[in-house]
Backbone as JSON, one array per atom type, in Angstrom:
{
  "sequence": "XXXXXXXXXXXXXXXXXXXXXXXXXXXXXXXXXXXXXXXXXXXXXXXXXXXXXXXXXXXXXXXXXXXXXXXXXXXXXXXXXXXXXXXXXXXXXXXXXXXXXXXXXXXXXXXXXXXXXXXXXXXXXXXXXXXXXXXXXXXXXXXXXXXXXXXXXXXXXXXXXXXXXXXXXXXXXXXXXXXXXXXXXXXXXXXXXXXXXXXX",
  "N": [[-3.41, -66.38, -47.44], [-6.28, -64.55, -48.42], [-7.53, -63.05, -51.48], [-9.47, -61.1, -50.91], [-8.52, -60.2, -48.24], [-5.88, -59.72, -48.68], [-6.8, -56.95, -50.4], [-7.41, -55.36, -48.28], [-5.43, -55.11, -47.03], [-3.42, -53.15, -44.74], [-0.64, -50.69, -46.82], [1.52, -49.07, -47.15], [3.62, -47.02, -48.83], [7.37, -46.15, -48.99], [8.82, -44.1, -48.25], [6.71, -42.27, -46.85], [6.12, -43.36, -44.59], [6.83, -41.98, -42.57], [5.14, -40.55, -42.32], [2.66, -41.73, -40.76], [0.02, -41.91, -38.96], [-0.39, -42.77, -35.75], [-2.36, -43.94, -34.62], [-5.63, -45.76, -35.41], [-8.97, -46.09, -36.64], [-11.33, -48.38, -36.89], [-9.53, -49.91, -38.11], [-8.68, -48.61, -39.66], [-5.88, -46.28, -40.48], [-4.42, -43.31, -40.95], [-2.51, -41.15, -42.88], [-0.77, -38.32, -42.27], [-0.45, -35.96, -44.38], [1.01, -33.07, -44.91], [0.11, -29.05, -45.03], [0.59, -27.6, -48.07], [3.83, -25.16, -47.86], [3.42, -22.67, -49.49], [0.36, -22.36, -49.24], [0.04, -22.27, -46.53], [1.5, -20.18, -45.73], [0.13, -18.19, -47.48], [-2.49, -17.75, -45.55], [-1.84, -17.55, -43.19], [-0.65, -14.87, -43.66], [-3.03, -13.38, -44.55], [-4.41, -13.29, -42.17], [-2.79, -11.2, -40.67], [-2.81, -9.38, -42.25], [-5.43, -8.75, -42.13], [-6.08, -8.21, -39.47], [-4.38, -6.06, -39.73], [-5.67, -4.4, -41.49], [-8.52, -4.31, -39.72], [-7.43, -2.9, -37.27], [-6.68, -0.23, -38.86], [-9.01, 0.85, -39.73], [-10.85, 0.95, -37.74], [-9.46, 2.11, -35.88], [-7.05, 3.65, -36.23], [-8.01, 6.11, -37.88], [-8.59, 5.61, -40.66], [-10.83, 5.76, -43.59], [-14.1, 6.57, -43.38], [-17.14, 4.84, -45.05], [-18.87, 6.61, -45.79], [-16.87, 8.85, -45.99], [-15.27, 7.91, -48.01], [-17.54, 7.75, -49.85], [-17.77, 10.97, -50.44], [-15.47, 11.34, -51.09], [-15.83, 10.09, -54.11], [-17.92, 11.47, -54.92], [-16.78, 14.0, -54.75], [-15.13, 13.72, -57.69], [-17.03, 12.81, -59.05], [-18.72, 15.36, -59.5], [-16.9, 16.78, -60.44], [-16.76, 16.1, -63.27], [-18.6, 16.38, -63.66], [-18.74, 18.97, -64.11], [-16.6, 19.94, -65.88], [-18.13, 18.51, -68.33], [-20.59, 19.72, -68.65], [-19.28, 22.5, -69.22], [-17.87, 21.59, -71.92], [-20.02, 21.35, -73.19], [-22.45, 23.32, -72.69], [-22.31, 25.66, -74.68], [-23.61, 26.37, -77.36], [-22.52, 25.43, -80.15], [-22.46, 25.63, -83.4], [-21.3, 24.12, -85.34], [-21.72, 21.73, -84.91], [-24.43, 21.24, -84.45], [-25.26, 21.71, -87.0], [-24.6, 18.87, -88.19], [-26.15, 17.32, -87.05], [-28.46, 17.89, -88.02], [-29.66, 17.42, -90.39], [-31.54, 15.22, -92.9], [-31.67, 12.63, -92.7], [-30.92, 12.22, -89.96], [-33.48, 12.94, -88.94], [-35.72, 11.13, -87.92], [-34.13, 10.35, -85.69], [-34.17, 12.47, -84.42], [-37.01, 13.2, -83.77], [-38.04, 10.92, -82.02], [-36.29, 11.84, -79.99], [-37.82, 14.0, -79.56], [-40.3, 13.23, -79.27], [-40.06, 11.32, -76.66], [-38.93, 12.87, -74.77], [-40.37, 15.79, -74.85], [-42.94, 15.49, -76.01], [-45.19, 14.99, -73.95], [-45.34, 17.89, -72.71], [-45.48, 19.66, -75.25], [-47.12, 18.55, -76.88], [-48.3, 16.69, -79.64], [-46.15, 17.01, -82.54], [-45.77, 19.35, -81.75], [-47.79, 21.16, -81.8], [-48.34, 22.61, -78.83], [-49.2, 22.15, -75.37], [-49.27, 21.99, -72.24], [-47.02, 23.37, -72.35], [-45.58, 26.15, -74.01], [-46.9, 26.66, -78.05], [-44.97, 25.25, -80.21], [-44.99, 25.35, -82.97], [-46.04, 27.73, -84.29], [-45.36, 31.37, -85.29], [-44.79, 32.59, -82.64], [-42.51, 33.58, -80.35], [-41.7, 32.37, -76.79], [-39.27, 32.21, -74.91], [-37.43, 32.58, -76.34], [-35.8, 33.64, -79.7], [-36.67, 32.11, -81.64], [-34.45, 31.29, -82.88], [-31.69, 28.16, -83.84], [-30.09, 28.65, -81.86], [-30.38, 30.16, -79.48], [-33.0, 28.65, -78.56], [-31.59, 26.58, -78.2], [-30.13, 27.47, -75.59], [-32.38, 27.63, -74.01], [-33.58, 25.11, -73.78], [-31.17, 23.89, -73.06], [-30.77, 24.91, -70.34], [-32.72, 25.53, -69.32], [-36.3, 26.63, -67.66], [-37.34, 27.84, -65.16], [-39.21, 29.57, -64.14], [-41.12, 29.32, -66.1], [-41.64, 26.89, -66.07], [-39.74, 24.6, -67.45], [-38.12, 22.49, -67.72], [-34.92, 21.5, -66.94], [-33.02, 20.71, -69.55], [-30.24, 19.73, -70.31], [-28.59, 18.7, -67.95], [-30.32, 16.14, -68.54], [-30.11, 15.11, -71.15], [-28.12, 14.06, -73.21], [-25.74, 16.09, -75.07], [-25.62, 15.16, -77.75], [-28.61, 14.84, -78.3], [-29.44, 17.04, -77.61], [-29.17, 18.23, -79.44], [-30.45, 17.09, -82.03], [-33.21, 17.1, -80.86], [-33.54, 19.97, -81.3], [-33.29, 20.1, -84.14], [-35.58, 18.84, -85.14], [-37.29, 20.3, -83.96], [-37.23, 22.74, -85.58], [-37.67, 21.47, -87.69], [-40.26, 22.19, -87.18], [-41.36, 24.5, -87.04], [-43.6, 27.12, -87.65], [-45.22, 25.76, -89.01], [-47.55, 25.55, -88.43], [-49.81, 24.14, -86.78], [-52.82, 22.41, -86.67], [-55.79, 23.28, -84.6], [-53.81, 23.9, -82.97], [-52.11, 25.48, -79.8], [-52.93, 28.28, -78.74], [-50.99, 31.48, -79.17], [-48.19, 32.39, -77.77], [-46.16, 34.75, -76.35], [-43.86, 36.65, -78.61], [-44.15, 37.95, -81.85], [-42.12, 36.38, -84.44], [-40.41, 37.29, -86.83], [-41.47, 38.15, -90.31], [-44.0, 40.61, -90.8]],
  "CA": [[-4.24, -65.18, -47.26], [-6.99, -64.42, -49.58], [-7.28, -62.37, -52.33], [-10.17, -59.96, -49.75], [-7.53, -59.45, -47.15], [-4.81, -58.53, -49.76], [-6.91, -55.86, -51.03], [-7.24, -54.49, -46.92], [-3.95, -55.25, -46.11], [-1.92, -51.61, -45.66], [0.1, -50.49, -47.57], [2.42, -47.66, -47.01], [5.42, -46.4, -48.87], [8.59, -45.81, -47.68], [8.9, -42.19, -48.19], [5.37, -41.83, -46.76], [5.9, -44.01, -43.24], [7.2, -41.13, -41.31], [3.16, -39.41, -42.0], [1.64, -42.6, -40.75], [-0.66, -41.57, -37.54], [-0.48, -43.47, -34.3], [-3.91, -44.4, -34.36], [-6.8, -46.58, -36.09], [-10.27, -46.36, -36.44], [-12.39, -49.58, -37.55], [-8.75, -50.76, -38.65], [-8.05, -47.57, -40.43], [-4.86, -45.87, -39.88], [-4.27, -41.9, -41.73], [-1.26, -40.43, -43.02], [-0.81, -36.78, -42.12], [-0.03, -34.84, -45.26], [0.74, -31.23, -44.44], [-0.42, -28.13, -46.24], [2.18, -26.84, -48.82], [4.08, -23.78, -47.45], [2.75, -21.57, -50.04], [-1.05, -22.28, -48.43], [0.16, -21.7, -44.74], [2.06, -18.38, -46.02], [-1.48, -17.26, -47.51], [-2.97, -18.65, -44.74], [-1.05, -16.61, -42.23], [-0.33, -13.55, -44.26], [-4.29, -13.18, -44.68], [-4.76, -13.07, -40.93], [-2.08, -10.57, -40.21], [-3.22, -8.37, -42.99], [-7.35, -8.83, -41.84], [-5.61, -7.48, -37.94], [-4.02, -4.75, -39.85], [-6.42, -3.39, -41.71], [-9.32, -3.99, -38.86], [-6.74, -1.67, -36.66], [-6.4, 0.98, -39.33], [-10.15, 1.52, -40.43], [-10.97, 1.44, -36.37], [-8.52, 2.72, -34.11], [-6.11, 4.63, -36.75], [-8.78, 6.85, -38.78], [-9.18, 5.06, -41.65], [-11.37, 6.66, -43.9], [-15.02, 5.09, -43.8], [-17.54, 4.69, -46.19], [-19.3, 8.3, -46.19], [-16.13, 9.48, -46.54], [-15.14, 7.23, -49.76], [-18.81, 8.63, -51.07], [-17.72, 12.27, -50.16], [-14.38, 11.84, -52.4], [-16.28, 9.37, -54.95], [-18.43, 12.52, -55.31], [-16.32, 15.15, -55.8], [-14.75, 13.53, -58.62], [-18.27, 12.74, -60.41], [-18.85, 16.35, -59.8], [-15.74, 17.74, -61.48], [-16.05, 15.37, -64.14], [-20.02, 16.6, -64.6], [-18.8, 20.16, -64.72], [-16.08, 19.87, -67.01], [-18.56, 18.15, -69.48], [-21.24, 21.18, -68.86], [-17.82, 23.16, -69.98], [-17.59, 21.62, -73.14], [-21.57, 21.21, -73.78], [-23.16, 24.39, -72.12], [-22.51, 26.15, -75.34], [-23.99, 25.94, -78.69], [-21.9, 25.13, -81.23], [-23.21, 25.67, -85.09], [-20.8, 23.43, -86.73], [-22.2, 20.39, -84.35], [-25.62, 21.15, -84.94], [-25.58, 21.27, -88.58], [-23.93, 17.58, -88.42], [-27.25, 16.86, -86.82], [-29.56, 19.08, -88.78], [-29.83, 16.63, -91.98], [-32.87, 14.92, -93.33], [-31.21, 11.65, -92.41], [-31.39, 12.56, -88.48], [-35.33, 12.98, -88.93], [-36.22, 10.24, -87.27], [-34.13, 10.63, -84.35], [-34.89, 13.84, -83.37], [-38.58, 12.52, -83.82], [-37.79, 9.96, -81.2], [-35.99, 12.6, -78.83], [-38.96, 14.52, -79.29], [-41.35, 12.43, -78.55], [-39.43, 10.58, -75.37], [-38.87, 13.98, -73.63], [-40.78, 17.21, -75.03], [-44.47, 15.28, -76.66], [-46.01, 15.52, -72.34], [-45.62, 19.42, -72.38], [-45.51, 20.37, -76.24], [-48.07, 18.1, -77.43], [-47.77, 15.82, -81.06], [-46.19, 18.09, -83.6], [-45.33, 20.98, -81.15], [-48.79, 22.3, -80.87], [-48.71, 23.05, -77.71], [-50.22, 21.66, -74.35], [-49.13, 22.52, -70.94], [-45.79, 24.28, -72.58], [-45.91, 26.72, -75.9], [-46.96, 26.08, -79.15], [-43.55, 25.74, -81.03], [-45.24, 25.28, -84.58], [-46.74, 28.89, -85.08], [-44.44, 32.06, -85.73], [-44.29, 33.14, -81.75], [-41.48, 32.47, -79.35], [-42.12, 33.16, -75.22], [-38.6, 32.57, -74.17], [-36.37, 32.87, -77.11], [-36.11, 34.37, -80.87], [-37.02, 31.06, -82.82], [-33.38, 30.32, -83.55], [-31.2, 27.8, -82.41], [-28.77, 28.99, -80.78], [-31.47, 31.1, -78.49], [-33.74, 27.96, -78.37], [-30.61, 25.42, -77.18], [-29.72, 27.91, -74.45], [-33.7, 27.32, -72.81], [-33.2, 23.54, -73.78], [-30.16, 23.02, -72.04], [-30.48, 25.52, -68.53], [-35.01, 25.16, -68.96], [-36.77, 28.38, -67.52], [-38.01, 27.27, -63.54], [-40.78, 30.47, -64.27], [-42.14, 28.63, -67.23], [-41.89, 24.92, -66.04], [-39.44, 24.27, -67.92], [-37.13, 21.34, -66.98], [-33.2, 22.06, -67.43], [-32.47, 19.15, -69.88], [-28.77, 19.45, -70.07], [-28.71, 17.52, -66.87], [-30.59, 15.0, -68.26], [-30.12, 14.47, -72.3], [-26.93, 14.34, -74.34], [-25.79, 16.9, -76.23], [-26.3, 14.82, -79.33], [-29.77, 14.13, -78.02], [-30.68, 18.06, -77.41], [-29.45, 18.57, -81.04], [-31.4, 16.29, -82.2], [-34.14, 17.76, -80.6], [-33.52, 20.79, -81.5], [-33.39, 19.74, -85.13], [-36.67, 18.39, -84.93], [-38.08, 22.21, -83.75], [-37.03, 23.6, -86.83], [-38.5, 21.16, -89.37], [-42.06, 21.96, -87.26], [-41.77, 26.08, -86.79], [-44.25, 28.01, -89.11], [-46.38, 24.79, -89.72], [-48.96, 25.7, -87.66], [-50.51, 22.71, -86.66], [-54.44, 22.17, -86.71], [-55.93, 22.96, -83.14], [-52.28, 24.28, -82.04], [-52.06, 26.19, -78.56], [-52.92, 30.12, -78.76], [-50.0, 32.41, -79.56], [-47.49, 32.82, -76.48], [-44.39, 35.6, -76.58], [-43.8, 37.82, -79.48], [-44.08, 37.06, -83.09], [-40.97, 36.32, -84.67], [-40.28, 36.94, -88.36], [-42.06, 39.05, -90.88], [-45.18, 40.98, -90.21]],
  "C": [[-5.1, -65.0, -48.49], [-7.15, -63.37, -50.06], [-8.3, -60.67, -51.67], [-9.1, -59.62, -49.05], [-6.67, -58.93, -47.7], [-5.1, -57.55, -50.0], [-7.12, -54.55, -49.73], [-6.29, -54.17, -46.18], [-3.57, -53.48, -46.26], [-1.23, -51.28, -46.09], [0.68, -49.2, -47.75], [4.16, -47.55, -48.01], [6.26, -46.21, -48.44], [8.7, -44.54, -47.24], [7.47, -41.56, -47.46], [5.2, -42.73, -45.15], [6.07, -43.28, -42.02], [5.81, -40.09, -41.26], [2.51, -40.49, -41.43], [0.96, -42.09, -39.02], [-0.5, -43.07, -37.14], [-1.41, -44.24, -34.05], [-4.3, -44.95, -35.36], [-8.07, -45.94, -35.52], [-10.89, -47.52, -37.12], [-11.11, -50.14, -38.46], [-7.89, -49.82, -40.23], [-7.51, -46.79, -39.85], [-4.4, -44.43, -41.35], [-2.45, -41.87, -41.93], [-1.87, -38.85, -43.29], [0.14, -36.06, -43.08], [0.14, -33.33, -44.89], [0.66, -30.33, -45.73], [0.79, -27.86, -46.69], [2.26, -25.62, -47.99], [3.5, -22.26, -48.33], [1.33, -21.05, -49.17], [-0.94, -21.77, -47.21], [0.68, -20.41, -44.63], [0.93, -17.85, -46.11], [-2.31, -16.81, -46.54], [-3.11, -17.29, -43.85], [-1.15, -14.91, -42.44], [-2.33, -12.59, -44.41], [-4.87, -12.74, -43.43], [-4.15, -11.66, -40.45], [-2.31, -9.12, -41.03], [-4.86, -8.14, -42.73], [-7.02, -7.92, -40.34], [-5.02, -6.38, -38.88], [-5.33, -3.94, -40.63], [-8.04, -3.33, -40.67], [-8.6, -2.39, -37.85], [-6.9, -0.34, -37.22], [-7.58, 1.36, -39.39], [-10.97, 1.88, -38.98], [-10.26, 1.78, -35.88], [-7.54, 4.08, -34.97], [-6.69, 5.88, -37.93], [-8.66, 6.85, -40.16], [-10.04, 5.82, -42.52], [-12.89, 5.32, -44.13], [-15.81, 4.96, -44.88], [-18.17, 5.72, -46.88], [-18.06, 8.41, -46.36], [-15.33, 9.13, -47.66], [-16.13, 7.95, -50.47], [-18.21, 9.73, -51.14], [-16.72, 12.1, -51.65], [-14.93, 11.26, -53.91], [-16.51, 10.85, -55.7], [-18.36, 13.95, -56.05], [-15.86, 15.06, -56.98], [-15.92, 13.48, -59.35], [-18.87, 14.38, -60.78], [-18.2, 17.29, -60.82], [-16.09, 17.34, -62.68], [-17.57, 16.17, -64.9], [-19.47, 18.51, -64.37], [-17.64, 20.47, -65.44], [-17.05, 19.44, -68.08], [-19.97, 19.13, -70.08], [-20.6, 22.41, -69.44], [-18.17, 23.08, -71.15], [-18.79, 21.47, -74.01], [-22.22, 22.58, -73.15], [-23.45, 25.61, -73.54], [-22.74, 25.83, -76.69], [-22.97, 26.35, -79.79], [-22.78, 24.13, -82.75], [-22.86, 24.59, -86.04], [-21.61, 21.93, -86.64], [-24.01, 20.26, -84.54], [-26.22, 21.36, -86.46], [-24.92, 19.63, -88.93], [-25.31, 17.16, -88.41], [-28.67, 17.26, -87.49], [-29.73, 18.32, -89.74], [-31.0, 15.92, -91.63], [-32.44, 13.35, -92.63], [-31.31, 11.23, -90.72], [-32.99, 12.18, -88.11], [-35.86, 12.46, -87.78], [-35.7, 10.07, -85.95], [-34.36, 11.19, -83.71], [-36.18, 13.71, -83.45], [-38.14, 12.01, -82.39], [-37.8, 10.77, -79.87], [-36.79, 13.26, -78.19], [-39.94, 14.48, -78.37], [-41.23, 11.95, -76.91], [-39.18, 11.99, -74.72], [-39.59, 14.96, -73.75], [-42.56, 16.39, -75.53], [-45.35, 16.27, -74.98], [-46.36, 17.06, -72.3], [-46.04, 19.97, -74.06], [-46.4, 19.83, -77.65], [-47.25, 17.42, -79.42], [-47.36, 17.08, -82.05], [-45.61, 19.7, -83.05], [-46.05, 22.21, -81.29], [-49.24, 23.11, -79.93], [-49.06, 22.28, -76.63], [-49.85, 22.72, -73.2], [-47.53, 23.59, -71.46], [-46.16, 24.87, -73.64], [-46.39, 25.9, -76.98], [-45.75, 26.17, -80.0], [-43.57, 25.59, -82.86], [-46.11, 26.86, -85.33], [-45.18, 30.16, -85.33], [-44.21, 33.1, -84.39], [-43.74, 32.47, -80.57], [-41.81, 33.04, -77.82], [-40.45, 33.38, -74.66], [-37.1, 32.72, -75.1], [-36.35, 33.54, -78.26], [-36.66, 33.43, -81.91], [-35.51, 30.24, -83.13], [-32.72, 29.58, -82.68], [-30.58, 27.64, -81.38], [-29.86, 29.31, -79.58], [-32.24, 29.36, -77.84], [-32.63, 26.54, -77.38], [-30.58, 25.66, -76.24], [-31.55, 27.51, -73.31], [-33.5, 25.55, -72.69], [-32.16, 23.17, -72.23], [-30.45, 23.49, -70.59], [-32.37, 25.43, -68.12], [-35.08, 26.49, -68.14], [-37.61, 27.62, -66.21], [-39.22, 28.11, -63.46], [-41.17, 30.19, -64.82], [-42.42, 26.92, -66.91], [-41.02, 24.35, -66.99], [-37.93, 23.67, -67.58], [-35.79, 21.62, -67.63], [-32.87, 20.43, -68.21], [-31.22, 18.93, -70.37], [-28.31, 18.5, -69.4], [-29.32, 16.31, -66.92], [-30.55, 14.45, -69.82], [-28.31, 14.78, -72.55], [-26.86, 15.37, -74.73], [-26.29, 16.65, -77.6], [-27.57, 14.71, -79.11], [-30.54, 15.86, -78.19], [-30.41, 18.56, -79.24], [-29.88, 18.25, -81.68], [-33.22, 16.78, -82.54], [-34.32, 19.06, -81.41], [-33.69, 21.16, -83.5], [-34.68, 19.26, -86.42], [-37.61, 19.54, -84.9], [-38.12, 22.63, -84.98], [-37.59, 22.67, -88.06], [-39.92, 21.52, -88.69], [-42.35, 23.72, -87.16], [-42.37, 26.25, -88.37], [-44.95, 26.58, -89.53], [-47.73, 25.06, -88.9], [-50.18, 24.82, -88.01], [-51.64, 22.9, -86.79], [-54.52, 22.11, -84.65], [-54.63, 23.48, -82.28], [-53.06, 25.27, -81.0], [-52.42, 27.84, -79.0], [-52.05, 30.29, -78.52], [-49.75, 32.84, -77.79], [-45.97, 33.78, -76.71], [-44.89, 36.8, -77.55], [-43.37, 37.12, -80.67], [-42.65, 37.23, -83.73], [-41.06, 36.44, -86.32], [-40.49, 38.05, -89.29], [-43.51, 39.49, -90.43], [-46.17, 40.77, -91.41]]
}
């Protein structure tokens, strides 16, 4: 026999003759390995758990996907009015953290990125007050008074509730920012809105 047919000859194991299939194709003959039992457990267990939970989410009132949002919801709710809780009120000690010369530049930033559109460069004025002369429309100048319009905004003045949409560190910031520009009275600032605040 030559050294070609040796290498076609078959060749089965012993332990491996009781998988040998029945059949050929083109002189090829299979052994039937079976899946490990772990795989056919998965296998199985995957099917029987895909029929149970099809049953439960149709036929046994399941809960569907609006009603996942619904509960999603209430939790993001609670969670956003607990944190209106512990931010809704101005606290002095937290805004003098932020109040330093070192800040500057952020509350610049905050400034700019949310309040420039209505209160113009500097807090001259535009479409909202001028917050650089010595009169306030919806508060006294300070900032306790001035946080409380910040955070809840005034819907008769146009003025957007930004609680709901900045940080706390972000409106102190801001707010930080107000007070290095009051009493500079910008060049070109807005005409005098409110009641003057201060000395006469």
């Amino acid at each position: 026999m030559s050294d070609s047919n040796k290498d076609t000859d078959l060749h089965v194991e012993a332990d491996e003759k009781h998988l040998l299939l029945d059949h050929t194709y083109d002189g090829i003959q299979e052994l039937n390995h079976p899946l490990p039992k772990w795989w056919n457990f998965l296998f199985y267990a995957g099917i029987v758990y895909g029929f149970g939970y099809w049953t439960y989410y149709t036929f046994l009132g399941g809960p569907t996907l609006v009603d996942e949002m619904k509960e999603d919801l209430v939790v993001i709710r609670q969670a956003q009015q607990e944190y209106k809780r512990l931010t809704e009120a101005f606290k002095p000690d937290i805004y003098a953290q932020w109040n330093k010369p070192e800040h500057s530049q952020r509350g610049l930033e905050v400034f700019e990125e949310n309040c420039l559109q209505c209160h113009a460069e500097k807090g001259k004025g535009d479409v909202g007050p001028n917050l650089s002369d010595d009169y306030w429309l919806l508060t006294d100048g300070s900032a306790e008074s001035n946080y409380k319009v910040v955070y809840y905004g005034s819907e008769e003045n146009g003025m957007p509730a930004w609680g709901e949409v900045l940080a706390s560190e972000e409106i102190y910031l801001a707010l930080s920012y107000l007070e290095s520009i009051k009493n500079t009275f910008q060049p070109d600032g807005k005409e005098p809105q409110g009641e003057k605040i201060g000395q006469e």
